[in-house]
C-alpha positions in Angstrom: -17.4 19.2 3.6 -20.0 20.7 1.9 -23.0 21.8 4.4 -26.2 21.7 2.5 -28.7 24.9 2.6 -32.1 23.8 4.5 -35.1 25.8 4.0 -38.3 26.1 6.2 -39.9 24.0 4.2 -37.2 21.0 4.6 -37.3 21.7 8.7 -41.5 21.8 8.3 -41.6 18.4 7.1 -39.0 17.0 9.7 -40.7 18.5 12.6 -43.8 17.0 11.1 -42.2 14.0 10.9 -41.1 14.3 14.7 -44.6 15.0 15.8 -46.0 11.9 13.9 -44.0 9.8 15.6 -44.9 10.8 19.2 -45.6 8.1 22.0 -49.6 8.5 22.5 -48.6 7.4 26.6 -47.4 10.8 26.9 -50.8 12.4 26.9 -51.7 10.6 30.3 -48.6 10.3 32.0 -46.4 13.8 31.1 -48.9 15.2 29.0 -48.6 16.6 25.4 -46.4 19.6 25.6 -43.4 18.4 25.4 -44.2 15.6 23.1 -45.7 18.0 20.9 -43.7 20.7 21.0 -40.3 20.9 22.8 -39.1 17.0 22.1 -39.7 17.2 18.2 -38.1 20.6 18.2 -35.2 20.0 20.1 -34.5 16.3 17.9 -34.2 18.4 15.2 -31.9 21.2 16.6 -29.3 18.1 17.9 -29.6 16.3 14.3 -28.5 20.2 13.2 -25.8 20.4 16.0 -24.8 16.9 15.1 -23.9 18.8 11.4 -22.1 21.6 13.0 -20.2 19.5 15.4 -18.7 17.5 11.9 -18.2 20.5 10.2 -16.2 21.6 13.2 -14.1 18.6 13.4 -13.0 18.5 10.0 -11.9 22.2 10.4 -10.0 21.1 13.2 -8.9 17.9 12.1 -10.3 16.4 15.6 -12.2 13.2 16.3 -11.3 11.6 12.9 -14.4 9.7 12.4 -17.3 12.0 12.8 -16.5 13.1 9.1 -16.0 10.4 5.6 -13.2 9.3 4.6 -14.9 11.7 1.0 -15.3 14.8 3.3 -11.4 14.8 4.7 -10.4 14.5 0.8 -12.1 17.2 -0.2 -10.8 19.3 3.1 -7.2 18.4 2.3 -7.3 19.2 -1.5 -7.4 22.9 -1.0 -3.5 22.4 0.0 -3.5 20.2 -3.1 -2.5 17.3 -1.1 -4.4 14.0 -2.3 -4.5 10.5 -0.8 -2.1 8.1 -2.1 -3.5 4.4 -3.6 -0.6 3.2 -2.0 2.1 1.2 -4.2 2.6 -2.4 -6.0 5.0 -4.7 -4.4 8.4 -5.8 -6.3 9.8 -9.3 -6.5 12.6 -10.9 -8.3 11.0 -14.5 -9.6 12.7 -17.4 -10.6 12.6 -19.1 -13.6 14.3 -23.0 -13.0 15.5 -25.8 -15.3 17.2 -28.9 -14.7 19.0 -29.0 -17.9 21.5 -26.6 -19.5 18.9 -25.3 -22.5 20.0 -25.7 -26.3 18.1 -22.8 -27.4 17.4 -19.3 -25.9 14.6 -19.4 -23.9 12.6 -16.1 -23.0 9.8 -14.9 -20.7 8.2 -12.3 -22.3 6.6 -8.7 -20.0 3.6 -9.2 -18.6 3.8 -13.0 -17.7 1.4 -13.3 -15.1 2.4 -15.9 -12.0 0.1 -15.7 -8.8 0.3 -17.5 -5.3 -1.7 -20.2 -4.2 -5.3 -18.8 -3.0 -5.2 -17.9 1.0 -6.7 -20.9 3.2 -8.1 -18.0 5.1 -9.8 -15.4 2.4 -10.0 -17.9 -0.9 -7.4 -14.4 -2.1 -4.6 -15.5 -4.8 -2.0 -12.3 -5.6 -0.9 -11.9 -9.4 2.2 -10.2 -10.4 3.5 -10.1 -13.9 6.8 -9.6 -15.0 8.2 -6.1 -15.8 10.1 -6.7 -19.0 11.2 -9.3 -21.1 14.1 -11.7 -20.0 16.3 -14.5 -22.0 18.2 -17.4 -21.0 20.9 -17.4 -23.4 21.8 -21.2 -24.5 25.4 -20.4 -25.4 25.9 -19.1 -22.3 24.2 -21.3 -20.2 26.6 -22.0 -17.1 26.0 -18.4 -16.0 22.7 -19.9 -15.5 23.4 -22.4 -13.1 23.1 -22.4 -9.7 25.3 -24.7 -7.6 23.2 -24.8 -4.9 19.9 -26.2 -6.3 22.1 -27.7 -9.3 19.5 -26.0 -12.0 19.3 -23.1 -14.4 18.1 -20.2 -13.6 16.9 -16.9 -14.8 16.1 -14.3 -12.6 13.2 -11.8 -13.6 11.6 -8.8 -11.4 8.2 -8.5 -11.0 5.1 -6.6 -9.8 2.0 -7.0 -8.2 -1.0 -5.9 -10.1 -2.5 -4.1 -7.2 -1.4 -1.6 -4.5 -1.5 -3.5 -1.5 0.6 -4.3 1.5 -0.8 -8.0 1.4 1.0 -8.5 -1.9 4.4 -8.6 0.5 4.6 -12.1 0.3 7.2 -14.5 1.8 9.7 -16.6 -0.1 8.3 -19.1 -2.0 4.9 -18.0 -1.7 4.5 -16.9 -6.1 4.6 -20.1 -7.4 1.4 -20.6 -9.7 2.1 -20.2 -13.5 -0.9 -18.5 -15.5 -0.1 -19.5 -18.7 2.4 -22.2 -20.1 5.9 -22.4 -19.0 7.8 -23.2 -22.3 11.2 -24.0 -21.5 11.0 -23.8 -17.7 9.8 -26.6 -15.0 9.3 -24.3 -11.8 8.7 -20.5 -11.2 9.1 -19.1 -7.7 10.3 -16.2 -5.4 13.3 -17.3 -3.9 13.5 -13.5 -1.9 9.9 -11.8 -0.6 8.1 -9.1 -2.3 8.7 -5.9 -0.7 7.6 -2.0 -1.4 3.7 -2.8 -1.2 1.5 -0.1 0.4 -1.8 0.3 1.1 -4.3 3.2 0.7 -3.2 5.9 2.9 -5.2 6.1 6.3 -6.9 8.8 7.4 -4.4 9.9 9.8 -1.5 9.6 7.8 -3.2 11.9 5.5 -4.2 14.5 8.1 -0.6 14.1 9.3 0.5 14.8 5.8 -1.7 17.6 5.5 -0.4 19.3 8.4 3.1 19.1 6.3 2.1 20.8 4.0 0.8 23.7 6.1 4.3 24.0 7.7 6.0 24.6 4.9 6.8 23.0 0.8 10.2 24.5 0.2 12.8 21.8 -0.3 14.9 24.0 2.0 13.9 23.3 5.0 13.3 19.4 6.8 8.9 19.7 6.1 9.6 20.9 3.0 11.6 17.7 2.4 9.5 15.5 4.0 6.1 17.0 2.2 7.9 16.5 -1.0 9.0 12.4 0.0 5.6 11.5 1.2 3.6 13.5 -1.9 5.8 11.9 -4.4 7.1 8.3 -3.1 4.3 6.0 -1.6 7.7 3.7 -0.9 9.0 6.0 1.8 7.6 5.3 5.0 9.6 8.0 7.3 12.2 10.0 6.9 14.9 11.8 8.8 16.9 14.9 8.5 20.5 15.1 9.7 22.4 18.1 9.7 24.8 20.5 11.0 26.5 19.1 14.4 24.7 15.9 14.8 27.3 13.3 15.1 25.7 11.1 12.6 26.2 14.2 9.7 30.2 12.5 9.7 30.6 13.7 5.9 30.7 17.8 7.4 34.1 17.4 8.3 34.5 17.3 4.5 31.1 17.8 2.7 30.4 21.5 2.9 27.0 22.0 3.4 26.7 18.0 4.0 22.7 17.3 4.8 21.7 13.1 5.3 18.2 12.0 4.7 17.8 8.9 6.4 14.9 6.7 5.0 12.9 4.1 5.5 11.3 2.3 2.6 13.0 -0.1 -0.5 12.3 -1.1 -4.0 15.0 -4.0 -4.4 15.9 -4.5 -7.7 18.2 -7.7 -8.7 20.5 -6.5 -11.5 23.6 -8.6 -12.8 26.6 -7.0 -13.6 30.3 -8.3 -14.7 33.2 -7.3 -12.7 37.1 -7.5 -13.3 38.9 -9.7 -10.8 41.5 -7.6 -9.3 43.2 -9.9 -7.1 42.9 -11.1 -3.3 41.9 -9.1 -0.2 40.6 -6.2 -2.1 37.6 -4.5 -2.4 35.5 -4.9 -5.4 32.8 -2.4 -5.4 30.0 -2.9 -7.5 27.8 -0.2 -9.5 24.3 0.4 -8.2 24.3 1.2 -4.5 23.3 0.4 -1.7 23.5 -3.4 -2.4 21.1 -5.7 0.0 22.3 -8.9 -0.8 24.5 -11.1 -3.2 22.8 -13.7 -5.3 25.3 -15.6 -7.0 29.2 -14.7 -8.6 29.0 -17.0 -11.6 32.8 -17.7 -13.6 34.7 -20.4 -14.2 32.4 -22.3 -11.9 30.0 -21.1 -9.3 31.6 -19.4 -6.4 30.5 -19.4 -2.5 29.6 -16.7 -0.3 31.3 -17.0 3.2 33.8 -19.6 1.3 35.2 -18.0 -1.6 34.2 -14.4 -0.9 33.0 -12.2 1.4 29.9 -9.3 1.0 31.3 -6.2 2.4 29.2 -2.9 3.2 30.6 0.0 3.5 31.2 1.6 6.6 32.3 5.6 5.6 30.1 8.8 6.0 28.7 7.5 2.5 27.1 3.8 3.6 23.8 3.2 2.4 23.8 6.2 0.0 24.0 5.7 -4.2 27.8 6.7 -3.0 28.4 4.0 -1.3 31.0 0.9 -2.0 29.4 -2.0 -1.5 31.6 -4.7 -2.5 33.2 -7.8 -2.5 36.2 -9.4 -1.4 37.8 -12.4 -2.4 39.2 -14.7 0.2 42.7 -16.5 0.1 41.4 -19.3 1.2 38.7 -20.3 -1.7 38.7 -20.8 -5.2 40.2 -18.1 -6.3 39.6 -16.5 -10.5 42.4 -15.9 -12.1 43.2 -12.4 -12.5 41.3 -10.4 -14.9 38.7 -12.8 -15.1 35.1 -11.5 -16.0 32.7 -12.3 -13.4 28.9 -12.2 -13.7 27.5 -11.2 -10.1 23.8 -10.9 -9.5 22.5 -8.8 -6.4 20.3 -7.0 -5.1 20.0 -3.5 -4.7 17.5 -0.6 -3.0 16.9 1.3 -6.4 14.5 3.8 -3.7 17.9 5.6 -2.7 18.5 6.5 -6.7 15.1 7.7 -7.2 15.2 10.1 -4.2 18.9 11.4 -5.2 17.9 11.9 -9.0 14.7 14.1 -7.6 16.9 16.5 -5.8 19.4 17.0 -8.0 16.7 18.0 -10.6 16.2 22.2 -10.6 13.0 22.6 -8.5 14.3 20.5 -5.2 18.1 21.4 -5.5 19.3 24.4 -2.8 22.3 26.1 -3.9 25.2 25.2 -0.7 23.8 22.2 -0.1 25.1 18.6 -0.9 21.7 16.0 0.4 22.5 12.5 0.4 20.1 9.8 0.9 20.3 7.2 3.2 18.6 3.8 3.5 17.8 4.0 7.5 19.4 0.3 9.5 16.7 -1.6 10.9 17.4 -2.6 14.3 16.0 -6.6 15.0 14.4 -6.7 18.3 14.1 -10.0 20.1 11.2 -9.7 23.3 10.7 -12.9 25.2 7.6 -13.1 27.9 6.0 -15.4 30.2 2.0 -14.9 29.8 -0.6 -16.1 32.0 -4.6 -16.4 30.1 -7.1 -16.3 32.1 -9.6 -19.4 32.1 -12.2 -19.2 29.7 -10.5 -18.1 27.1 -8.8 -19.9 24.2 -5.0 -19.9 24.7 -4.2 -20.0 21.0 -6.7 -17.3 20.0 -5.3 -15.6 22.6 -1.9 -15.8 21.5 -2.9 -15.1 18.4 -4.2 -11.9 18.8 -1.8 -10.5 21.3 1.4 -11.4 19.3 -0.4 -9.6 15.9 -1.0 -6.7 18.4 2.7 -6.7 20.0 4.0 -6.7 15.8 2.1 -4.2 14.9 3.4 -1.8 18.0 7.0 -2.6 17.2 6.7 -2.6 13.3 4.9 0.8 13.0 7.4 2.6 14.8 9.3 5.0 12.7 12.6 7.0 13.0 14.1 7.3 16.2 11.2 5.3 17.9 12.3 3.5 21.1 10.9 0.2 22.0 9.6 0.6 25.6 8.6 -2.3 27.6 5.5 -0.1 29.0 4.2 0.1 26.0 4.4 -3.4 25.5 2.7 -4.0 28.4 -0.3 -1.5 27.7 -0.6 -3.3 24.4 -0.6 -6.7 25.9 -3.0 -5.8 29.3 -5.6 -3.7 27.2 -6.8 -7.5 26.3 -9.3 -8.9 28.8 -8.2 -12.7 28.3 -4.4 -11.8 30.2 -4.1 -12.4 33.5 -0.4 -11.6 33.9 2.3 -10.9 31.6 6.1 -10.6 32.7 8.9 -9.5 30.1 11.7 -11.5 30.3 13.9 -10.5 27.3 13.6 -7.4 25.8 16.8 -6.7 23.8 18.7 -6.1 20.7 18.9 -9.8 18.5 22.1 -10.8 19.9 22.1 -8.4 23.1 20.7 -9.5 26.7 18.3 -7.7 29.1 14.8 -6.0 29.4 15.7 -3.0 29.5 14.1 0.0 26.9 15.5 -0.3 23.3 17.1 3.6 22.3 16.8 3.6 18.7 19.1 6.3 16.8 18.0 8.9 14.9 19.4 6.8 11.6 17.7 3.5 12.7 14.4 2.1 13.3 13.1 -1.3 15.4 11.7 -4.2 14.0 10.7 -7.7 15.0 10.6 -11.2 12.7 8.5 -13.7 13.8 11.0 -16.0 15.5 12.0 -13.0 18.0 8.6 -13.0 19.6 8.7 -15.3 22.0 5.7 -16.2 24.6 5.2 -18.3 27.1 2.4 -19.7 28.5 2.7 -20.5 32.3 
């Protein structure tokens, strides 16, 4: 922060100023001395100490909020470390036809679809699509979809602004801009994901302080300077190494380091496969996969019915090394062997982009073999009777608490246990709750209330239909 030279002059005029605006009562009841002399001079010397004080506090980093948001990026830049704008959320939209088309259809880059405005804010979100995309005519069954019995083509997409807002839910794009020649519908069948917003004011003192500990790609802050500098997407990361028992590949891998990560950019891709046979794995190409779309052949097949999605459970799960796959069941409809399949899926593209950059010369180490990891997100279920105290509006109430009880559990990173006390700080600190017992707290699919212990590879998080109050 820059502190501005004052001259006499510039202190003249504000103890002037100070004098002016003295009380006239004080010449009868305290008398003028002090309103004339000490109290104007001493205003000035605490206005003055008021400017050391924030000067001290940005040096320090302490009390964020005695300095602007202008005066911390300026501070922070002589590491070089700027704040990031945050990044543009991703989204695979969906195209849709009733009828097999009789000439190749295509939606061009830059097609702009929004959502509906926001009853709340009046706020409609635009994305436009990334490239251009064609629905073949002569191979139109590849198109169709068995389940909603139309055509479709599948087309990723991005937000036109860097904001976390833009992570809508399914089915939330659904407003054309312009003209939809060939199609009936657009939509988001999956929600948009990787959107970040402008980076707060602690994460970037927190950053800052990474890069005073050290920038080598060597050592774990080095790592992590480098992944929070250069990919907005990543939200935390942790190094595993040496004789941690999650490192499993250093058995093998000599000098076998795992970065575990949280943060996605899902792509859908299609690719065509060779069918094999039964009972076998089929991996597919870009790794780690999230989900399968569709496995388009002779027909339409079934996930669950004819085929199974299998993830891969070796020292190389969630990595670009992994082998994702499928398996085809005996009891379906089963391709003939040899058959070409076209499977579409989705994939976290993040994990490829963080292996290419440190295999590049700058970031690689000589002995060691890194291998990032897409971290597994641990679904928390928390069910609670709450009591609200009269007076207050039970669903405003409710309201608030449960977007404060996400927010805990959501933001916690790495390794970040889900504590029923700190539920129950979060929940008290609110003046309208009268009592509030937990009466669940648990892994979806476990039982109890006790603490959550998250792994050093995982990290908690909580849908909507897990939080469960009660109002008694």
């Amino acid at each position: 922060m820059a502190v501005s030279k004052k001259t006499a002059a510039e202190y003249a005029v504000e103890l002037e100023t100070a004098i002016k605006s003295r009380n006239a009562d004080y010449d009868t009841k305290i008398g003028p001395i002090p309103d004339l002399i000490i109290n104007p001079v001493a205003n000035v010397l605490e206005l003055q100490n008021e400017r050391v004080r924030a000067v001290q506090s940005l040096l320090s980093l302490i009390n964020n909020g005695m300095f602007t948001d202008t005066d911390l990026e300026d501070f922070v830049y002589n590491e070089l470390v700027r704040r990031s704008n945050g990044s543009t959320s991703v989204v695979t939209l969906v195209f849709s036809r009733t009828s097999a088309p009789t000439a190749n259809i295509t939606v061009k880059a830059n097609f702009p679809v929004s959502t509906l405005a926001d009853e709340d804010t009046g706020v409609a979100l635009t994305y436009l699509t990334l490239v251009d995309a064609t629905m073949v005519a002569a191979n139109a069954p590849a198109y169709f979809n068995n389940t909603t019995q139309r055509y479709e083509l599948t087309v990723t997409a991005q937000a036109t602004s860097a904001a976390s807002i833009a992570n809508v839910g399914p089915n939330r794009i659904i407003r054309a801009l312009r003209p939809l020649v060939g199609f009936d519908n657009v939509f988001n069948r999956d929600s948009a994901v990787g959107g970040t917003d402008t980076e707060s004011n602690d994460d970037l003192i927190s950053r800052y302080y990474l890069s005073l500990t050290g920038t080598s790609p060597a050592i774990v802050d080095g790592v992590d300077k480098i992944l929070r500098d250069l990919y907005p997407a990543v939200e935390d990361s942790n190094e595993v190494h040496g004789s941690n028992s999650l490192n499993v590949r250093s058995a093998s891998d000599g000098g076998a380091v795992d970065v575990y990560v949280i943060g996605n950019s899902n792509i859908s891709v299609t690719e065509n496969i060779v069918f094999s046979g039964v009972g076998q794995v089929i991996p597919l190409t870009n790794q780690p996969i999230i989900s399968i779309s569709s496995i388009v052949g002779a027909g339409t097949y079934v996930q669950g019915t004819d085929f199974l999605f299998i993830k891969d459970t070796s020292g190389y799960a969630n990595s670009v090394r992994g082998s994702d796959g499928i398996r085809w069941l005996a009891t379906g409809t089963i391709p003939v062997i040899g058959a070409v399949l076209t499977v579409t899926y989705v994939y976290n593209s993040l994990m490829q982009q963080l292996q290419d950059s440190f295999t590049q010369s700058d970031k690689d180490v000589p002995g060691r073999d890194i291998l990032f990891k897409d971290a597994t997100k641990i679904n928390v279920r928390l069910e609670a009777s709450i009591k609200i105290r009269s007076g207050f509006g039970i669903s405003t109430a409710l309201s608030v608490i449960t977007t404060a009880i996400n927010d805990l559990i959501n933001n916690l990173k790495l390794h970040g246990n889900v504590e029923g006390s700190d539920i129950q700080a979060v929940v008290r600190a609110f003046t309208a709750v009268d009592n509030f017992v937990i009466t669940k707290l648990a892994k979806v699919g476990g039982t109890g209330t006790a603490d959550i212990v998250i792994n050093d590879n995982e990290y908690a998080r909580i849908e909507p239909t897990d939080l469960i109050l009660t109002v008694v």
